[in-house]
N, C-alpha and C positions, 0 to 999 in steps of 0.2 A: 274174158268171156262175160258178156251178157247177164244180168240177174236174171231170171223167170220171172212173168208178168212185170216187167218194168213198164212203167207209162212217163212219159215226159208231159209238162205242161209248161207252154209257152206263157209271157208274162205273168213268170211266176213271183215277181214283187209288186203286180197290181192288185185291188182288192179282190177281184173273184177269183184271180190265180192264185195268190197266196193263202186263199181260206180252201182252195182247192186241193192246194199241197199240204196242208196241215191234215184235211178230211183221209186224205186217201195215204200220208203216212201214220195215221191214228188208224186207220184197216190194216196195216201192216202191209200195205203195197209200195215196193221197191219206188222210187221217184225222182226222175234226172230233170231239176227246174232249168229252164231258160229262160237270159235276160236279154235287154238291148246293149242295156247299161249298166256295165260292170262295175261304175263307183254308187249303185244307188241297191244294197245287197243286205240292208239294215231288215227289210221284214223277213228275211230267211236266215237271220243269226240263230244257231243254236238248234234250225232245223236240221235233223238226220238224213239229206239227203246231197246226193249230187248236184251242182252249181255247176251251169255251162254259156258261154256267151251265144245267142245266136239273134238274129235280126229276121223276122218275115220279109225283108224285099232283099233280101239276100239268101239266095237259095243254097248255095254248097254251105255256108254254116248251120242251115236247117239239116240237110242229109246228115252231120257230121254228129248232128244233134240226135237225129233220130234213128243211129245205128244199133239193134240190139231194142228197138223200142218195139213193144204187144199194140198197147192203147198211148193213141196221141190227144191229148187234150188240146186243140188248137183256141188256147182264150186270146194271145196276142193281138192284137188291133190296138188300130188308130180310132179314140173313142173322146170323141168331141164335138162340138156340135158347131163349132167357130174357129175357123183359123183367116189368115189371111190370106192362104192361098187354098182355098178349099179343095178346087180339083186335085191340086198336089199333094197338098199336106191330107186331105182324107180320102179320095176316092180310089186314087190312083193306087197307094200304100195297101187301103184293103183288099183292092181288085189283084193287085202286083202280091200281097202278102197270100190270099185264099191260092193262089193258084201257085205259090211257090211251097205252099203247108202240104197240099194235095200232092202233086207231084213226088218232091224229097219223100214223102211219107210211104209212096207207092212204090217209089224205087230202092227204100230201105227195108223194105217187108213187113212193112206195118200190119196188123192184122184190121185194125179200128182205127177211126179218127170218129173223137168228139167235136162237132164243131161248132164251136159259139157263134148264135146269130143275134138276135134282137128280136123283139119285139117290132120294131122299126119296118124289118119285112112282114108283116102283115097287114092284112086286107081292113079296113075299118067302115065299109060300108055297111056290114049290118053288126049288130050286136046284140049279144054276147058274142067278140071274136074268135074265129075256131080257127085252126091248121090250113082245115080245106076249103078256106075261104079262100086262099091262093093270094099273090103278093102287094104289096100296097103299090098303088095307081098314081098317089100321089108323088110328082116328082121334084118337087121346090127346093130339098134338103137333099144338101150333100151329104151328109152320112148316113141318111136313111136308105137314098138312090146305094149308097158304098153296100149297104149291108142285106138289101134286097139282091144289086146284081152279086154281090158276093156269095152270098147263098145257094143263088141260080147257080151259078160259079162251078161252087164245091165241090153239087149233085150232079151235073154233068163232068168234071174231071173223073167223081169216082167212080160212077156208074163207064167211063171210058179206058179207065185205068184199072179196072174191077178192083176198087177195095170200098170193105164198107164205111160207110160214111152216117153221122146220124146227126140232125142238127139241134142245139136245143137255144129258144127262144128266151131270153129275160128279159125282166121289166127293171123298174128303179130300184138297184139294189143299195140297203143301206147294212149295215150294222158291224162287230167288228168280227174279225181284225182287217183294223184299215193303217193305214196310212199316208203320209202330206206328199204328194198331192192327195186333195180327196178327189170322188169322181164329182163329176154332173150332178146325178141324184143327190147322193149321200152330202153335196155341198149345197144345194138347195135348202135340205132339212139343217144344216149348220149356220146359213143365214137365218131360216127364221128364230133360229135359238139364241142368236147372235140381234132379233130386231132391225132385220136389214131388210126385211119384204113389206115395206110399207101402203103398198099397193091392187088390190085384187084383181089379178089378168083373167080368173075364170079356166086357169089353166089344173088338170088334174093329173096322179102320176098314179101308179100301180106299185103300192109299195110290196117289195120283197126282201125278207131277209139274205144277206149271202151266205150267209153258211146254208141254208135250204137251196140258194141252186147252186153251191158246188154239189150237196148231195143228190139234184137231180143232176147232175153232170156223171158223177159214178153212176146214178140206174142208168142213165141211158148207155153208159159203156156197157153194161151187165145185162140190161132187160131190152133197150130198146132195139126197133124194128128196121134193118139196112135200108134205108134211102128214106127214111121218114123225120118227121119234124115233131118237134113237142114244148112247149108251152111254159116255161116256167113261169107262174106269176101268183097272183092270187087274183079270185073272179073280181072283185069290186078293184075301182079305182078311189082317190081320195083327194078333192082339191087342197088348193094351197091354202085359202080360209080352213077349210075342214082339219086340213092340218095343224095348222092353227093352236084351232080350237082343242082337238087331242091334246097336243104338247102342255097348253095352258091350262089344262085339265088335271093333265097327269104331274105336271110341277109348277104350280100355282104360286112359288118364291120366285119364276121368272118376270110375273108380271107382263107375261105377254098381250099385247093389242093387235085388235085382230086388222087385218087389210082394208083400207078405206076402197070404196069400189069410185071408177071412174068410168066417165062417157066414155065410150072405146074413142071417140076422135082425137082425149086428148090421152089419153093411154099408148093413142099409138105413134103421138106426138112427142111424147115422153122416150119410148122407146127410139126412136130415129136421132135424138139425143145421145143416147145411150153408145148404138152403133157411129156419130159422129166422134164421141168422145175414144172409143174403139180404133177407131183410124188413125188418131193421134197418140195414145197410148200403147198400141199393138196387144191390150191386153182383152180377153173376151167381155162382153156387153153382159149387165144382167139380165136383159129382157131385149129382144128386135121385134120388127115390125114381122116378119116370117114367122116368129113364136104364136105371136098374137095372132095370126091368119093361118096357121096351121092348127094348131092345139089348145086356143080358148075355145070351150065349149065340148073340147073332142072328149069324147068317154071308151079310158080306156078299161073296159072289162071284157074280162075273157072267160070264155068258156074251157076251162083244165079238165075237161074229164076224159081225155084221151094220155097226159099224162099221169093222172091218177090212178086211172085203168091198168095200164101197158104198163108203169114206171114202178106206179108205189106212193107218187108223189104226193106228200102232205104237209104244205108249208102253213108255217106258224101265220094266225092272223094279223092285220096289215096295223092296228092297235097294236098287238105284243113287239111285232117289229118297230113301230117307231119307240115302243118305250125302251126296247133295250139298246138300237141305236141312238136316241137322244141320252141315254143315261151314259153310254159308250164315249160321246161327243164331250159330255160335260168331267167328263172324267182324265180325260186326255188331252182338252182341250190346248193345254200348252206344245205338246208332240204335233200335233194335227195342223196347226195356225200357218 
């Protein structure tokens, strides 16, 4: 028999799903995690909950997963910004993964699905970006394109399938508890700790802690609105110099030096380097020429006061998050490497 309010959440030894399982068994809500992979189960040692194998492009392990489940936290995805085969290894995974989460969920009697989108689907033509700016235009990026039509995806399965469905949006989450791999973001902020960003691309990020959006992850199972979207993030964005300069600020024994700036000709020169040495490696690029023509200069701030409203939502400043994940980084740093 079933616990009362059980919720599962998918990728639950990635970093928002693992800080998500801890959140919501520290409320005392019952919690069935799912992995991909069964030999990588080290950030749910010692958690109190249920451990079940399941995969998003494999649908009957999701039902099997989601029998007896209230709230489905769907964080699971393919979340990278580079692969070799992008259509396959991101788009396809998200698109194939969103409609197999929807589905099982619908056909197990789910009553809620959380669905983790991004940031990435939103519109950034004017700013401060809001909800009902409706979806980003831009289509250059395969896992942006993944997490827009995924999104589109979701809200049409549930609204066809009736169950409700709620999406919530994050930005670059950093802080802990994490684990090796780290993501995107959170590995960005560990290079420049590391004095590995020697160069200023004009690129900025929206830092957010993760324990604040698992905790918008529960409002929006509790508060939020069926068929609506919500915004985890914080309003300002922070470049890479800017970051920088905090970090060096805040630990002045790093002796950090901040980013030399270049002509963008030869910066994007530098980068096509990057991606040729990528090709031969199989390993991702620190910088592409797509980074540089997408996101130097792009400002990502957003207007939250629809999750502030509706939600509750009041994430720690974009300052206290990078001090406690730099100090997180520097702490762990041999776990993490």
């Amino acid at each position: 028999m079933a616990e009362k309010n059980l919720a599962l959440v998918t990728g639950a030894n990635g970093h928002l799903g693992n800080n998500l399982v801890r959140l919501l068994l520290h409320k005392g809500i019952p919690v069935r995690a799912s992995v991909r992979n069964t030999a990588n189960l080290g950030p749910l040692a010692a958690l109190n909950c249920e451990v079940v194998q399941a995969d998003i492009t494999h649908k009957r392990s999701l039902a099997e997963a989601l029998k007896g489940v209230e709230t489905f936290y769907a964080v699971g995805a393919a979340f990278k910004l580079w692969a070799k085969d992008p259509d396959k290894e991101i788009y396809a995974v998200n698109l194939e993964g969103t409609r197999n989460m929807v589905e099982a969920a619908a056909e197990a009697g789910v009553k809620r699905i959380v669905y983790v989108s991004s940031i990435a689907a939103l519109n950034y033509t004017n700013i401060p970006v809001k909800e009902s700016d409706g979806y980003n235009p831009d289509r250059r990026d395969t896992y942006y394109n993944s997490k827009n039509d995924g999104e589109k995806l979701a809200f049409e399965l549930a609204k066809k399938l009736n169950i409700e469905l709620v999406a919530v949006l994050p930005s670059a989450m950093i802080g802990g508890e994490a684990h090796a791999p780290l993501n995107v973001s959170y590995n960005i902020l560990n290079l420049i700790l590391n004095k590995k960003i020697p160069v200023e691309t004009h690129i900025a990020l929206n830092w957010i802690d993760v324990k604040d959006v698992a905790e918008g992850c529960y409002l929006a199972a509790t508060k939020g609105r069926n068929g609506e979207r919500y915004i985890l993030a914080n309003e300002t964005c922070t470049s890479i110099r800017q970051t920088t300069e905090m970090v060096r600020d805040l630990f002045p024994d790093l002796n950090l030096k901040l980013p030399v700036a270049l002509p963008k000709p030869l910066l994007l020169t530098v980068a096509w380097f990057m991606e040729a040495g990528s090709i031969l490696n199989g390993k991702a690029p620190l910088l592409t020429r797509k980074d540089i023509a997408m996101f130097s200069g792009l400002r990502q701030d957003f207007d939250i006061s629809k999750a502030r409203k509706e939600l509750g939502f009041e994430p720690k400043s974009p300052l206290l998050a990078l001090r406690e994940a730099a100090s997180y980084l520097r702490e762990h740093a041999g776990r993490l490497s």
